[in-house]
VEXDREN-2710 file (C-alpha; in Angstrom, 1 decimal):
% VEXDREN-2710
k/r/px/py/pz
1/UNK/0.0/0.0/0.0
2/UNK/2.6/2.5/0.7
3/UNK/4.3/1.8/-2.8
4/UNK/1.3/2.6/-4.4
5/UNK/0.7/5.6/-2.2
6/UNK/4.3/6.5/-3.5
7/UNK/3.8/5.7/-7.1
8/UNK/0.7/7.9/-6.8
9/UNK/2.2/10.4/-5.4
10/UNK/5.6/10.5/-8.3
11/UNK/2.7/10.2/-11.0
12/UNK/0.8/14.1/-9.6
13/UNK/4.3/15.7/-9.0
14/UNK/5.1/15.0/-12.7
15/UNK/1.3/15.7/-13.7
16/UNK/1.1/19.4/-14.9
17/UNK/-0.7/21.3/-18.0
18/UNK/0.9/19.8/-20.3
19/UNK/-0.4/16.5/-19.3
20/UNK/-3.6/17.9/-18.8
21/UNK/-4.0/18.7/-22.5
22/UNK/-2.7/15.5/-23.8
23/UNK/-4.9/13.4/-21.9
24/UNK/-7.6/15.9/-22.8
25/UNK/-7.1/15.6/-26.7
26/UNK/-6.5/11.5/-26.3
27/UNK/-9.8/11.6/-24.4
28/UNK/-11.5/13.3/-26.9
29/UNK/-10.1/11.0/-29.9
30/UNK/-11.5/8.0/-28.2
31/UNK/-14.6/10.1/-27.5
32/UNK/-15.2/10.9/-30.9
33/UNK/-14.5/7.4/-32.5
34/UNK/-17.0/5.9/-30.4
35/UNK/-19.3/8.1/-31.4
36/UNK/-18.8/7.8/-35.2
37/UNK/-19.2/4.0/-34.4
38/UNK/-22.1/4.2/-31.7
39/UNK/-25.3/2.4/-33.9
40/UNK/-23.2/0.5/-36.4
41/UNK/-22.5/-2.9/-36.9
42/UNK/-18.9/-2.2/-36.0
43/UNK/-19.7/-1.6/-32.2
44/UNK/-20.4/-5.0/-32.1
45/UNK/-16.7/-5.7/-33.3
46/UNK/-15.2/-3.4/-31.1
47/UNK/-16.5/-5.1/-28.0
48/UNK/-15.7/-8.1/-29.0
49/UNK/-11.7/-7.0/-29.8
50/UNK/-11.9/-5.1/-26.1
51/UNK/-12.6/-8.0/-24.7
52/UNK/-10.0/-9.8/-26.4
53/UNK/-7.3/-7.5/-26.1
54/UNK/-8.0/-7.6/-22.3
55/UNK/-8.0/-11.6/-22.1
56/UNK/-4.5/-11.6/-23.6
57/UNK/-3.3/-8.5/-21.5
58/UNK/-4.1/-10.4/-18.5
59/UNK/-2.9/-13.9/-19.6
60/UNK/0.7/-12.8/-21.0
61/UNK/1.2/-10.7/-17.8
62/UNK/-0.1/-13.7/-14.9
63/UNK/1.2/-16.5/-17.3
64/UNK/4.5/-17.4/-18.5
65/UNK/3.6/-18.2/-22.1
66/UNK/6.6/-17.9/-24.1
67/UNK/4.6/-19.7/-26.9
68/UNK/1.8/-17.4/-26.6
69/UNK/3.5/-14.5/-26.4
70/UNK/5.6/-15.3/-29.6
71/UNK/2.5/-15.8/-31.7
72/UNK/0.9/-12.1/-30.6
73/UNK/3.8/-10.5/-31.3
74/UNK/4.1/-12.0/-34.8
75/UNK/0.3/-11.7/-35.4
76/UNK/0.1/-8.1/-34.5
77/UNK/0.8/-6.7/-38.1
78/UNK/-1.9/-8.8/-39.6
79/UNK/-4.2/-7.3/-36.9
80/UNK/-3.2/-3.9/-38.1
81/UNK/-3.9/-4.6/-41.7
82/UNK/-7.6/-6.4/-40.8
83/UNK/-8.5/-3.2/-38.5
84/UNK/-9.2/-0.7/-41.5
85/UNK/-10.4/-3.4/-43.5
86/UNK/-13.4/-4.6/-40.9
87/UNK/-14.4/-0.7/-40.3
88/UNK/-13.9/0.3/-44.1
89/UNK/-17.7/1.5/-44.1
90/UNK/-17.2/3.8/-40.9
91/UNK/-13.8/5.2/-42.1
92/UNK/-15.2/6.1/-44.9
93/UNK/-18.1/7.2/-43.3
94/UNK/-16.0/9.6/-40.7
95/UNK/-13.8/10.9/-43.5
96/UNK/-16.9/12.1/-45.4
97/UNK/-18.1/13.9/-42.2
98/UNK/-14.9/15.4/-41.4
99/UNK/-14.6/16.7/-44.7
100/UNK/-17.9/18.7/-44.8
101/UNK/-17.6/19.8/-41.3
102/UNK/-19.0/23.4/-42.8
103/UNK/-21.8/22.2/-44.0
104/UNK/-22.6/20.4/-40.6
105/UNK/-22.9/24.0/-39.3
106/UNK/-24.6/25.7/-42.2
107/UNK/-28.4/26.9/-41.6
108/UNK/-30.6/24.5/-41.9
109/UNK/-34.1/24.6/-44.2
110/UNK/-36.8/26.9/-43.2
111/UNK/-39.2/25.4/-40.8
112/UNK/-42.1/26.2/-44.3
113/UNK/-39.9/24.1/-46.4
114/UNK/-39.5/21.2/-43.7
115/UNK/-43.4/21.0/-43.1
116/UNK/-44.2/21.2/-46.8
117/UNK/-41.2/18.0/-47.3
118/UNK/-43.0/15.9/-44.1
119/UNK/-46.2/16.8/-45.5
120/UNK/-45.5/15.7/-49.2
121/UNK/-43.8/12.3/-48.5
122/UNK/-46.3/11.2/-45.6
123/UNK/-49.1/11.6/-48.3
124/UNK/-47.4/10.5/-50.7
125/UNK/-46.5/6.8/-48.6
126/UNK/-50.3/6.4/-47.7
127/UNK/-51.2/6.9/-51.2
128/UNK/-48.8/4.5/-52.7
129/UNK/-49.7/1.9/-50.0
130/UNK/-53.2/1.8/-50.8
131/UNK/-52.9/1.5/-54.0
132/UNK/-49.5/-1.6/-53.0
133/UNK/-47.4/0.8/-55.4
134/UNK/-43.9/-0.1/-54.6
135/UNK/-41.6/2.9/-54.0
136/UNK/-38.1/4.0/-53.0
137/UNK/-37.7/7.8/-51.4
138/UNK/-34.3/8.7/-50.8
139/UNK/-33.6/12.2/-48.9
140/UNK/-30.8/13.8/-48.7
141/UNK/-29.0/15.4/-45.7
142/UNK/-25.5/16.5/-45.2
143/UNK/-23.3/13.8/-47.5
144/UNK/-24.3/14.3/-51.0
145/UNK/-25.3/11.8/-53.4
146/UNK/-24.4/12.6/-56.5
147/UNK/-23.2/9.6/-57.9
148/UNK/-26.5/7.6/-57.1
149/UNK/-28.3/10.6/-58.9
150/UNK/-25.8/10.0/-62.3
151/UNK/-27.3/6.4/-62.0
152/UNK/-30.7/7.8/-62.9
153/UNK/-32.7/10.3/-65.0
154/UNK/-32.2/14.0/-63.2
155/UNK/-35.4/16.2/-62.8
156/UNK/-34.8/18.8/-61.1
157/UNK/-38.7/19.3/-60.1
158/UNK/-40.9/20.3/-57.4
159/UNK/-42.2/18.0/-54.9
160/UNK/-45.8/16.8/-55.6
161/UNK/-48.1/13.9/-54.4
162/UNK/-48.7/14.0/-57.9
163/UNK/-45.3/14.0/-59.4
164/UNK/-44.6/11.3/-57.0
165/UNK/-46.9/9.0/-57.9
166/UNK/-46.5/9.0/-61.7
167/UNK/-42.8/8.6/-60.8
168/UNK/-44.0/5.3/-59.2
169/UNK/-46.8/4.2/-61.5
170/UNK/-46.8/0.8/-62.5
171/UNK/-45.0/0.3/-65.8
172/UNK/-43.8/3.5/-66.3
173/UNK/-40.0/4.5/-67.1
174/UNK/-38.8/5.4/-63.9
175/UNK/-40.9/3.2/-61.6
176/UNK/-37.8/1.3/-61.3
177/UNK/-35.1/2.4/-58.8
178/UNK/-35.3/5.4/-56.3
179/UNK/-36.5/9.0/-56.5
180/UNK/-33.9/11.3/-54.4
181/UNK/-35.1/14.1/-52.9
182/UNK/-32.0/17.5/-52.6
183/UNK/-33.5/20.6/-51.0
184/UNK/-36.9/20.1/-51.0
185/UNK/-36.9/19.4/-55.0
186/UNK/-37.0/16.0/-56.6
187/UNK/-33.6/15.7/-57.6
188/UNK/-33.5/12.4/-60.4
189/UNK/-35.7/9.5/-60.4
190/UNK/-34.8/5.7/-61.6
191/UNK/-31.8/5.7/-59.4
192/UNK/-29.6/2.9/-58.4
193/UNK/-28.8/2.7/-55.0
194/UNK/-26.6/0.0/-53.5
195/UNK/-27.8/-2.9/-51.9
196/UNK/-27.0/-3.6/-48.4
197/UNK/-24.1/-5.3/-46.8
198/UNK/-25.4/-6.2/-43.8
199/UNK/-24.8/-9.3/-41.5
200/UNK/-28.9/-9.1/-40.4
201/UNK/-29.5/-9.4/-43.8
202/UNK/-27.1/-12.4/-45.3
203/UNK/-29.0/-14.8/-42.1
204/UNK/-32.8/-13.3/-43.8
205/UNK/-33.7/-15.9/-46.9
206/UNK/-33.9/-13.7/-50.2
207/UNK/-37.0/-14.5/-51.2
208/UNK/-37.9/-12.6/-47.4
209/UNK/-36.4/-9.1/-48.4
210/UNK/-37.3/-7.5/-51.3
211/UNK/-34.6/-5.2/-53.1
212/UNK/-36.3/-2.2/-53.0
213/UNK/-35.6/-2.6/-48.7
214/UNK/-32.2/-4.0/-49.0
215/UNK/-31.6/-0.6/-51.4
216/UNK/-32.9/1.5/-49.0
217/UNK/-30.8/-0.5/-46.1
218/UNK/-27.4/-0.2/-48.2
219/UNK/-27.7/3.6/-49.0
220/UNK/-28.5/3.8/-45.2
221/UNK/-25.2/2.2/-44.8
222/UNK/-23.1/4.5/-46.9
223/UNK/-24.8/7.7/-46.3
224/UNK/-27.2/9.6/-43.8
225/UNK/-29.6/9.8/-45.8
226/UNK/-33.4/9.1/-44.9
227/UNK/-35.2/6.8/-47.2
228/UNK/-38.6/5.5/-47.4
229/UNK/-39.8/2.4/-48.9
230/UNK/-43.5/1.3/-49.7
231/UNK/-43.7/-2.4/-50.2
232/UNK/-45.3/-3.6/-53.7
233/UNK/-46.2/-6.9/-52.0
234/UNK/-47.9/-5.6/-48.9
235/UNK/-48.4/-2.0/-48.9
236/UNK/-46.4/-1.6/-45.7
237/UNK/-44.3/1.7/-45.0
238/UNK/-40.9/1.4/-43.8
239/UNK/-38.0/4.3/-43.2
240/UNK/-34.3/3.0/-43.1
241/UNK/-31.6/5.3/-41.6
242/UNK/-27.8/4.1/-40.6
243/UNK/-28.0/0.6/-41.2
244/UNK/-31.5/0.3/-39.3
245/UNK/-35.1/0.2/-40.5
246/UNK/-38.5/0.4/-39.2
247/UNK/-41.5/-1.4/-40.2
248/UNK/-45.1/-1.1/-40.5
249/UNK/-45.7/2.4/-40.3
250/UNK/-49.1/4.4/-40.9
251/UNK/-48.9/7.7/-42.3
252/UNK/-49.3/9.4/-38.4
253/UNK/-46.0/7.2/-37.3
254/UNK/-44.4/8.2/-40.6
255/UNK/-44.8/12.0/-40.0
256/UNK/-43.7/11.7/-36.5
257/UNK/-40.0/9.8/-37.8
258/UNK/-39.4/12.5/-40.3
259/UNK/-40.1/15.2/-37.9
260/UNK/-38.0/14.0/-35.5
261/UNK/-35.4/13.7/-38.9
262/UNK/-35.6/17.0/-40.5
263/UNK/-36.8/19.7/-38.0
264/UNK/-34.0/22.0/-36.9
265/UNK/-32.0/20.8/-34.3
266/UNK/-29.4/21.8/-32.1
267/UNK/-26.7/18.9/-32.5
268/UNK/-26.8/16.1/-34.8
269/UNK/-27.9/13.1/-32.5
270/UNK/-31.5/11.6/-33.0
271/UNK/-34.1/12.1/-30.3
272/UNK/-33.7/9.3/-27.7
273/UNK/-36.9/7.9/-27.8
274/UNK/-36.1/7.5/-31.8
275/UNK/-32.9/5.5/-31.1
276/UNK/-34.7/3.6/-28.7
277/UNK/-37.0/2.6/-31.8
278/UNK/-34.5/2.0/-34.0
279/UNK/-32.6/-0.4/-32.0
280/UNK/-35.6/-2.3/-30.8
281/UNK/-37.3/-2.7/-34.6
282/UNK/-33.6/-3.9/-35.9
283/UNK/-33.8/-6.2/-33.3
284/UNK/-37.0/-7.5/-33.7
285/UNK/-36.0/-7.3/-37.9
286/UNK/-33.1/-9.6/-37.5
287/UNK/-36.0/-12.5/-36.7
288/UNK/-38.7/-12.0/-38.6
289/UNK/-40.1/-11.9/-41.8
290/UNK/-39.0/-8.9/-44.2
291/UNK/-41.2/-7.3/-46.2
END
């Protein structure tokens, strides 16, 4: 006890300002990687690598394990090579954010233009369920998506009910693919979007998830954007965001989601009662039958 009262006492004589800001700046490194990963698949992987790392920490330092300990240390590159490769998605997904940290801050749209969007796509979903008109809404936030709008026919229009619809008819030329919506405009229909990666989704038979959900999942995955997808089969109503989706939504429940999406905020994180949804519906996803 009184070596460690010692050591403790070395470690504050040698702790000044200096320390205080290093500490500070490796705190807030760690603070904001766990953020970029908090909701994603790869939070899944990072506990599991904690707990890991910790097992062998406490194993090499009890244990003589010559053996062992030869293996970590010539395993460790291969480790370092597998990291970026695991959480490719989130790098990618960080780097994006980091590089468009202005328009993180910019003003957002007028509270006019918000109501008239919430108001357009929420009649726009009821319609297209009752009449089991399958549909793909992509919105747009802060990452752009201009390469998914090159995939399709650009419009450039305003956002109708009725433009929507014909977009969506059966048989027409652009009922195929996803309609993306840029600053309250529809920005190209016809799009093709990517189809998700997701572990959830390789344990769900094919014929259980239509493509038109697995689309909106994998732009979920790549982006932040907001998508909504009207089952052809069943009518249902379903909005995917970061790698989650929820199903079975009536118009009411669907107006309430994109509100809590799109009205002006004051930081970037979701409402918690909205996370809680999220994480309970993907869990509940991961089990039963797709849409």
């Amino acid at each position: 006890m009184a070596d460690f009262l010692q050591e403790l006492s070395f470690f504050f004589q040698r702790f000044d300002w200096l320390s205080a800001i290093d500490v500070a700046l490796v705190t807030l490194v760690v603070f904001f990687l766990l953020r970029l990963l908090r909701g994603t698949q790869a939070v899944v992987l990072l506990r599991g690598m904690i707990v890991l790392i910790i097992t062998i920490a406490l194993l090499t330092s009890m244990l003589n394990l010559p053996a062992f300990t030869w293996l970590l240390n010539n395993s460790l590159p291969a480790l370092l090579v597998a990291i970026p490769v695991i959480f490719a998605p989130e790098i990618r997904r960080a780097l994006e954010r980091l590089g468009r940290t202005g328009r993180m801050f910019s003003v957002s749209s007028s509270p006019d233009q918000v109501e008239h969007l919430i108001d357009t796509i929420g009649t726009t979903a009821q319609r297209l369920s009752d009449r089991r008109y399958g549909a793909l809404i992509v919105i747009e936030r802060e990452i752009p998506l201009e390469e998914y709008k090159d995939t399709g026919v650009r419009l450039d229009a305003e956002l109708t009910p009725e433009l929507l619809l014909q977009i969506f008819h059966i048989n027409t030329p652009l009922h195929d693919g996803a309609a993306i919506i840029q600053e309250g405009r529809i920005a190209a229909a016809a799009c093709v979007m990517p189809l998700s990666s997701s572990g959830t989704l390789t344990r769900t038979p094919e014929r259980q998830m239509g493509l038109r959900h697995r689309a909106a999942l994998g732009i979920s995955e790549v982006s932040d954007a907001v998508s909504v997808v009207v089952s052809e089969e069943t009518g249902g109503i379903s909005v995917t965001h970061n790698g989650r989706i929820i199903r079975r939504l009536d118009q009411a429940r669907l107006r309430n989601i994109l509100t809590a999406f799109f009205r002006p905020r004051t930081s970037s994180r979701l409402p918690a009662w909205l996370e809680r949804f999220f994480v309970r519906q993907n869990r509940l996803f991961s089990g039963t039958i797709g849409e």
